[in-house]
C-alpha positions in Angstrom: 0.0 0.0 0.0 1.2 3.5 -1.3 0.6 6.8 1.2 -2.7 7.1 -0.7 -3.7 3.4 1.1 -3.4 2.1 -2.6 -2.1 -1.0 -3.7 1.0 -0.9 -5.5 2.3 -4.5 -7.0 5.8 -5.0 -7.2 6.4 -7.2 -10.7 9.7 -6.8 -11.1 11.1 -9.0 -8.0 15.1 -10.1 -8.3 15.1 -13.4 -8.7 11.6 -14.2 -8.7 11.5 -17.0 -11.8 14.6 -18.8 -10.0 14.0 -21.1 -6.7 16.0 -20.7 -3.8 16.6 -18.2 -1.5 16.6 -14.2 -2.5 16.7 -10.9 -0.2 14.2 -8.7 -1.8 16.0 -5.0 -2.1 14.6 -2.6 0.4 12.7 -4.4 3.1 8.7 -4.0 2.1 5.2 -3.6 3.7 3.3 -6.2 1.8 -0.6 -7.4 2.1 -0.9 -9.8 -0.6 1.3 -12.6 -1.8 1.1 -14.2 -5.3 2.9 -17.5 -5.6 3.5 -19.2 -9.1 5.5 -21.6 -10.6 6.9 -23.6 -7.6 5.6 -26.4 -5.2 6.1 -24.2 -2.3 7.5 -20.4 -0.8 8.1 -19.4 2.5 7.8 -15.8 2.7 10.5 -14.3 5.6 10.0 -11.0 7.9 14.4 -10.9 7.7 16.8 -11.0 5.4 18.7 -14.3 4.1 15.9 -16.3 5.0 16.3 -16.6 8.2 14.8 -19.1 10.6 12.5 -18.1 12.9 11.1 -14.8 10.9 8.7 -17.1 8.5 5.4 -15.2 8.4 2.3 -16.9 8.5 -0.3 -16.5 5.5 -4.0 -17.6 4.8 -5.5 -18.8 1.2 -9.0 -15.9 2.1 -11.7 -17.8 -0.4 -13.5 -21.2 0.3 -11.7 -24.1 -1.0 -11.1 -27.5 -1.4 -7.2 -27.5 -1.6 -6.1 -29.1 1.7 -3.2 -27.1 1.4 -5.0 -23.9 1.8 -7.6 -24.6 4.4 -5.6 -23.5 7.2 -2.8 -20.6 7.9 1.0 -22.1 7.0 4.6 -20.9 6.4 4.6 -23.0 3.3 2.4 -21.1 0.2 1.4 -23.2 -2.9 0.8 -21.3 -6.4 -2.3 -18.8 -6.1 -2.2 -15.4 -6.2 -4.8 -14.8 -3.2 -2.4 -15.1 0.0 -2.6 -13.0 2.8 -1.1 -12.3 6.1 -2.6 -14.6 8.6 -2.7 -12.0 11.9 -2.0 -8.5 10.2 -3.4 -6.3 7.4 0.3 -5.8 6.2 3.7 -7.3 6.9 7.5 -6.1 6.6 9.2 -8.8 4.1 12.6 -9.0 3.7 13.3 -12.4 1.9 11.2 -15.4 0.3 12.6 -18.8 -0.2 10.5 -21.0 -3.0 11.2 -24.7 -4.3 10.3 -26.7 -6.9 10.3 -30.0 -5.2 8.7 -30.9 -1.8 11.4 -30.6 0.7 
């Protein structure tokens, strides 16, 4: 969200086709995650993925997907994930994979 209480999206994310872990530039406040392209991301409060600062998100819209019926640490594609507890969240780092792990 943008001073105005807008929604801004940022689309052009370092790293963001390419699993592993990556710092995003400047630490963000983010509402809304949009996960594609992977098995699974962790999103991370901290830089360098670090343990212990994974945020919690919820999949908001009724569904049958067993991995979205309750908050995780582990997102699957979808571009409808929130912040389990708060409107908005500081990010500093996301980790994604390709293969269950």
């Amino acid at each position: 969200m943008n001073e105005q209480k807008q929604q801004r999206e940022l689309v052009l994310v370092p790293g963001a086709g390419q699993a592993g872990c990556h710092n995003l530039p400047l630490t963000r406040a983010v509402y809304r995650v949009a996960q594609v392209g992977f098995t699974f991301c962790e999103i991370y409060a901290k830089k360098d993925c670090q343990p212990g600062s994974e945020h919690n998100l919820r999949w908001p819209a009724t569904t049958q997907d067993p991995d979205k019926t309750e908050p995780t640490t582990r997102i699957t594609p979808g571009a409808k994930w929130l912040f389990a507890t708060v409107d908005t969240a500081k990010v500093g780092s996301w980790s994604c994979r390709l293969s269950p792990g």
